[in-house]
Every structure is written in structure tokens, then in C-alpha cells.
C-alpha positions in Angstrom: -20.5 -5.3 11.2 -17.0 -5.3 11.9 -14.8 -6.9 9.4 -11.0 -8.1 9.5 -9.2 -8.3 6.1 -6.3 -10.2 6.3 -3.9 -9.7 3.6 -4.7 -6.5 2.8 -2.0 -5.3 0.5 -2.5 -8.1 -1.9 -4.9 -8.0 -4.8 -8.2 -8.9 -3.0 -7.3 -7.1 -0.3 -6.9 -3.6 -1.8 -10.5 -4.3 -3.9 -11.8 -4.6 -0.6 -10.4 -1.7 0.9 -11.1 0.6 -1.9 -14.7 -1.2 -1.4 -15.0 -0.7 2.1 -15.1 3.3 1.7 -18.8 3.5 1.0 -19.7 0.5 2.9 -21.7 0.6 6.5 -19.3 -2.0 8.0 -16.3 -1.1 9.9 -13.3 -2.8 8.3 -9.6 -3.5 10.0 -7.0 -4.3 7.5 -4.1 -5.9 8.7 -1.0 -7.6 6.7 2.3 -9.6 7.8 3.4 -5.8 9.2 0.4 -5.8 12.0 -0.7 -9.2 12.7 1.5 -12.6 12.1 -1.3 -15.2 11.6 1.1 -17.6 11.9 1.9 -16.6 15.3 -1.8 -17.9 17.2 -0.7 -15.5 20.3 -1.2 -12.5 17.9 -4.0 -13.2 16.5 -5.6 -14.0 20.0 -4.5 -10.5 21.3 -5.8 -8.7 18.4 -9.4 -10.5 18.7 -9.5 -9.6 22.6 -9.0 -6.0 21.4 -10.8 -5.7 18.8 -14.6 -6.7 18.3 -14.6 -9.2 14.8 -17.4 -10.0 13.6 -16.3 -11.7 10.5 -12.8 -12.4 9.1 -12.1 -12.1 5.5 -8.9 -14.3 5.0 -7.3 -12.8 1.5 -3.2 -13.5 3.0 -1.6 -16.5 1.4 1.5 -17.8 -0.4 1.0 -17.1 -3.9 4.6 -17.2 -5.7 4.0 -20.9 -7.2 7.6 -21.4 -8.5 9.1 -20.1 -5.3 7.0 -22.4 -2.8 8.8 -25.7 -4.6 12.1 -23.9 -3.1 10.5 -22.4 -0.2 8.3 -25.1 1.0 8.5 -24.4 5.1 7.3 -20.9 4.2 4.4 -21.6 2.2 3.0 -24.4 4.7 3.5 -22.0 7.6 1.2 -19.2 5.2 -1.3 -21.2 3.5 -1.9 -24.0 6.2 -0.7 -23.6 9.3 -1.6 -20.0 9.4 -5.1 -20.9 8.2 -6.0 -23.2 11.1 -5.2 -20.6 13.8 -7.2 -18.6 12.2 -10.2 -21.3 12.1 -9.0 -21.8 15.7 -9.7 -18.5 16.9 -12.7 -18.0 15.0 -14.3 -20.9 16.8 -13.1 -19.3 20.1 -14.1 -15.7 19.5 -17.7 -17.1 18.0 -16.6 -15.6 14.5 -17.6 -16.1 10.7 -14.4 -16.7 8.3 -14.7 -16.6 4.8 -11.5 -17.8 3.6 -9.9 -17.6 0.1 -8.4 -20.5 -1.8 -7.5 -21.8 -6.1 -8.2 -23.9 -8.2 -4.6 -25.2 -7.9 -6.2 -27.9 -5.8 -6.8 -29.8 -8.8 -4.5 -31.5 -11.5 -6.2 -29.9 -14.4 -6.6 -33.1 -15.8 -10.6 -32.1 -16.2 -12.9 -32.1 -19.6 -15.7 -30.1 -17.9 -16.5 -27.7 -15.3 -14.7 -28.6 -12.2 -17.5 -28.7 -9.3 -16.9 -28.3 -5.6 -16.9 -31.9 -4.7 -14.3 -33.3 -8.0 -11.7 -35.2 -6.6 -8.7 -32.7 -5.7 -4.8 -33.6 -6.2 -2.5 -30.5 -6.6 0.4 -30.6 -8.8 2.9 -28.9 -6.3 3.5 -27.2 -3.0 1.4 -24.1 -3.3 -1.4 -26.0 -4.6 -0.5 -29.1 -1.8 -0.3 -26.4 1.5 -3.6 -24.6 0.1 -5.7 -27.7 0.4 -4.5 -28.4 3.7 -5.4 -24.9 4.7 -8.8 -25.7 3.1 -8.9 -28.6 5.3 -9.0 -26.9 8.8 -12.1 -25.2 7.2 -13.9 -28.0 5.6 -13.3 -30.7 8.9 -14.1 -27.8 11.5 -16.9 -26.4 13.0 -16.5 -23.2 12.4 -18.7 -20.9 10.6 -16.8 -20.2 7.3 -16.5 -21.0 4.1 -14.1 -21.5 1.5 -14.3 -20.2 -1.8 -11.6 -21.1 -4.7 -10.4 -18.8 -7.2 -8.7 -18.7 -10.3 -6.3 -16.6 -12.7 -6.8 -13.5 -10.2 -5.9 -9.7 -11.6 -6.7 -6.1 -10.4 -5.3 -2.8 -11.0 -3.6 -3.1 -7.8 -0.7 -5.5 -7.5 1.6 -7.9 -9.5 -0.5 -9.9 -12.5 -0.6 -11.6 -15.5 -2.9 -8.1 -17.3 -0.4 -5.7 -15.6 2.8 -8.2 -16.9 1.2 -8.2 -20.3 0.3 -4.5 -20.3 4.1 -3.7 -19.7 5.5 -6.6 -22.0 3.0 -5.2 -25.0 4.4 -1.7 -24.6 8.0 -2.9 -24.7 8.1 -5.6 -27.2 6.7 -6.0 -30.8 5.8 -9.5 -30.0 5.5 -12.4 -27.3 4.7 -15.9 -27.1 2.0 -16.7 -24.7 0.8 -20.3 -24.0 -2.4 -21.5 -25.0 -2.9 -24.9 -24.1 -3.5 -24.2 -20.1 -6.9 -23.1 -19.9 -9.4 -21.6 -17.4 -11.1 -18.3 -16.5 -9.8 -14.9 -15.6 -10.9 -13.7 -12.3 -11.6 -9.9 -11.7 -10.3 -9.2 -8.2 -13.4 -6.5 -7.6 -16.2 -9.1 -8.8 -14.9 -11.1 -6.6 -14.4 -8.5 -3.6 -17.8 -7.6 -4.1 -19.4 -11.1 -3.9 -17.2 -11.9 -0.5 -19.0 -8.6 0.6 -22.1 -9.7 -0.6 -21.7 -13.1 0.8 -20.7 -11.7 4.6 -24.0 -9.5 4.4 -26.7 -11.7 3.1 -25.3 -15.4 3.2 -25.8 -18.0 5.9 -22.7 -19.4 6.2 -21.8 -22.3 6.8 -25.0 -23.9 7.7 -24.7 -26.1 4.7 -21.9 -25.6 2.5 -18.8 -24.6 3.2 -17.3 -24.7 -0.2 -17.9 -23.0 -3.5 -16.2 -21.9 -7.1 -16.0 -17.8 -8.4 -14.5 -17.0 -10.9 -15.8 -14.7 -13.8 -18.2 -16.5 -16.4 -16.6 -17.7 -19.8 -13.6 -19.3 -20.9 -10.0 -18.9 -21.9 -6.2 -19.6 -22.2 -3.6 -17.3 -21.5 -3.0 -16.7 -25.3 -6.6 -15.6 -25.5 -6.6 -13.4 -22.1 -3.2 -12.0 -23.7 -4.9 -11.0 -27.0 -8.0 -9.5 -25.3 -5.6 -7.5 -22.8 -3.9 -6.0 -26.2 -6.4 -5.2 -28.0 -8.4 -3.6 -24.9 -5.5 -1.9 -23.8 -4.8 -0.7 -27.4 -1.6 -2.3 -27.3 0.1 -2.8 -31.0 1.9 -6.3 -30.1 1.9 -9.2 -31.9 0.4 -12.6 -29.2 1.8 -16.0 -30.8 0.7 -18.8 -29.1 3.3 -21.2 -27.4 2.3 -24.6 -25.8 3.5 -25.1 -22.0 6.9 -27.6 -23.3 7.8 -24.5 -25.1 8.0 -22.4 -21.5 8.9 -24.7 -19.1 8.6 -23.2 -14.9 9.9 -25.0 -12.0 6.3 -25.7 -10.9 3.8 -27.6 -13.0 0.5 -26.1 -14.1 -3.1 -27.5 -14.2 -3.8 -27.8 -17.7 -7.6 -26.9 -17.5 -9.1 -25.0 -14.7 -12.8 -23.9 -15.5 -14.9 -24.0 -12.5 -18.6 -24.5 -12.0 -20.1 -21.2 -10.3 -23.9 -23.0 -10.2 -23.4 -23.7 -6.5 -22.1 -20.4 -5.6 -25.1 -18.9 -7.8 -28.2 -20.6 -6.8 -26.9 -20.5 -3.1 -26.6 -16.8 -2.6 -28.5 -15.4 -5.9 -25.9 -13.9 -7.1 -24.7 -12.8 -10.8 -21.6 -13.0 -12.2 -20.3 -10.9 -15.1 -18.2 -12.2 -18.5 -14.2 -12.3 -18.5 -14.3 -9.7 -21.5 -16.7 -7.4 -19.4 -14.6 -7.2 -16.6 -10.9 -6.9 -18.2 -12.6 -3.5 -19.6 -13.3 -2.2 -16.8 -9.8 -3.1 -15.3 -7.7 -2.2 -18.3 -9.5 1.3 -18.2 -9.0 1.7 -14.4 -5.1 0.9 -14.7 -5.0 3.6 -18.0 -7.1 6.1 -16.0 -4.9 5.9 -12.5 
């Protein structure tokens, strides 16, 4: 099978590179530098020369603050981008599995979100990535869209690799705990898209599911488990959100239902705490 990763130098996209060196399937990674997906006449010249069978979209707009400032740029990204993608996908005949967050929703839950909860994003990131979501959802194309939260990997900017370096520096930080949700391992998740491409039908009857890692948490409690796995002698108070205000709001509670994403494709998914380990000792190790 032939893949195309699109944002490949972003978190996702360097779990699945680092994945696709003992895989069967022939993988094209491409970022901003080699193909503009917001330019459609790219995208259609790169499909003409190159056999896709699937297209794994990991490229989006993530700086939340910045896209309330920067609005044009994150619609172009995370929308308009997204349905010449689902364009060209239908043209070419190709499967798209496409990336989104659980920024689609206010937060304002008291349980699991499922796939189907009303959405209504607090700001412009979380605005332009349900419209790209859209292009999916009301096409015909043969994609899915799976939502994400609190991402992190070895590779990249994050909140484990912030805290890692803020730990070392600093005797002790205030970290809020009153926004809560799920950390997300970029590999699990790499590996499920992978697992997804090679043994799901999709598309044929849902286009949309939840993955993140199993368990629950706020960012004071992924904080404290990032210090003490890390071995870190810092001292993690816990803040509420008035006390560190940011230009964008942020849900409140984001824990998302996986049973969909489960029973559909029989997969497992491992604990939070499980998968900071391995992370943690991957970024002391490299």
C-alpha cells in the first residue's frame, strides 16, 4: 500500500515515520516545504505522479492562541486545505483518514463525550477544525475522521517536553487543574491510524470516532506524573484556569468515549500512565 503522510514534521507525523521503517507499505511524507495543500493544483500534480493509495492527513493549525490573531491562516490550514484534500481523494479514488480535537466541543460535558454530542468550539482553532471535519463528514469520500486530545511525543513542541524543561529549571510551578481530559500518546495513536488503514473498512459506516489514551486527568495531574516519571525534583501546585488566563478559551472537560473506535476495529488501547513511561524514557534515552 502506498501511503501519503501529510504533516510529517509534526508530532503524529514523525511517530509515523519512525513507524513506517518496519512496515510493508511504501510511505511519502510530505510537509508545507513539498506539497501546499492549500494550493489544490499541487496536490493534483503530486497524485498524478505519484500512486496514493491512502492519505494520512496529520498537517493542521495547532498554535490555539495564535489562530484568534491569525484567523485567515488557520481557516486556509485546518479547513480549506482539508476539503481539497477530500476533493482529490474522491477524484484519485483514495482512502483519507484525517486527524482532528476534541476542541470541537465547549467542554461543558459531565461524561464521556461520544462522537455524535452536540459540537460548539470555543475559538478559531477549534471553529476552522470542525469545518475541516465537515468536508469529511458531508462527503462521499472514503475517510474518516478521528479526534484527538492533549497530544505529546518525544518528537516536537508539548506540554511533557515544556514540563520536562520547566521541572529541571525551576523548584516549583503552578499548573492548572480544573481543565480536564486525557493525555494522548502520539505512537498509540500512530499505530492505530496504521492499524486502521490496514484492517478497517472505512468509511462504509462511520466516518467519525474518539482516541485518546484510556484514563483520566488534569494538567496538574499529567504535570505530577511527568515529574515523578521523569525523576524530576519540582514542586506541581495546582492553579485554577482564572489564575492563568490565555488569549484563547479552553474546554473545561475533554474525556472522550473510545467504545466506538474499540468495538469497530477491535482494537486496545493502553492507560495514560503506561504510555507517559514509555515516552519519558524515550526522550531521557535519545
Amino acid at each position: 500500500m502506498r501511503i501519503l503522510v501529510t504533516g510529517a514534521n509534526g508530532q503524529l507525523g514523525s511517530e509515523l515515520r519512525e513507524l513506517s521503517v518496519n512496515s510493508n507499505d511504501v510511505f511519502l511524507f510530505t510537509d508545507i516545504q513539498e506539497l501546499d495543500l492549500c494550493d489544490a493544483s499541487q496536490i493534483d500534480l503530486f497524485l498524478t505522479n505519484n500512486q496514493v493509495d491512502t492519505i494520512i492527513n496529520c498537517a493542521a493549525y495547532t498554535a490555539v492562541d495564535k489562530a484568534e490573531r491569525e484567523t485567515d491562516i488557520a481557516q486556509r490550514v485546518n479547513a480549506i486545505a482539508v476539503k481539497n484534500i477530500v476533493d482529490k481523494s474522491i477524484k484519485y479514488d483514495i482512502k483519507l483518514i484525517h486527524v482532528s480535537t476534541d476542541y470541537v466541543f465547549s467542554g461543558q460535558h459531565f461524561k464521556p463525550i461520544q462522537e455524535d454530542d452536540i459540537v460548539s468550539p470555543l475559538g478559531v482553532y477549534g471553529k476552522t477544525k470542525r469545518e475541516g471535519e465537515k468536508y469529511i463528514l458531508e462527503s462521499d469520500v472514503k475517510g474518516v475522521v478521528i479526534r484527538t486530545s492533549w497530544l505529546y511525543s518525544s518528537y516536537g513542541n508539548n506540554f511533557v517536553k515544556s514540563m520536562i524543561r520547566l521541572g529541571n529549571e525551576r523548584e516549583e510551578l503552578g499548573v492548572i487543574f480544573d481543565q480536564v481530559g486525557t493525555p494522548t500518546y502520539a505512537k498509540d495513536l500512530a499505530e492505530a491510524i496504521l492499524f486502521i488503514n490496514n484492517n478497517g473498512d472505512i468509511g462504509k459506516e462511520n466516518k467519525l470516532f474518539h482516541y485518546s489514551n484510556e484514563g483520566v486527568a488534569s494538567w496538574y495531574d499529567f504535570a505530577k506524573a511527568i515529574m515523578e516519571d521523569g525523576k524530576i525534583n519540582c514542586d506541581v501546585k495546582p492553579i485554577e484556569t482564572k489564575d492563568y488566563p490565555t488569549f484563547a478559551e479552553r474546554p473545561f472537560y475533554s474525556v472522550m468515549s473510545k467504545n466506538l473506535i474499540k468495538s469497530k476495529f477491535d482494537i486496545q488501547i493502553p492507560y495514560w500512565r503506561d504510555s507517559l513511561k514509555k515516552c519519558i524514557h524515550k526522550i531521557k534515552n535519545s
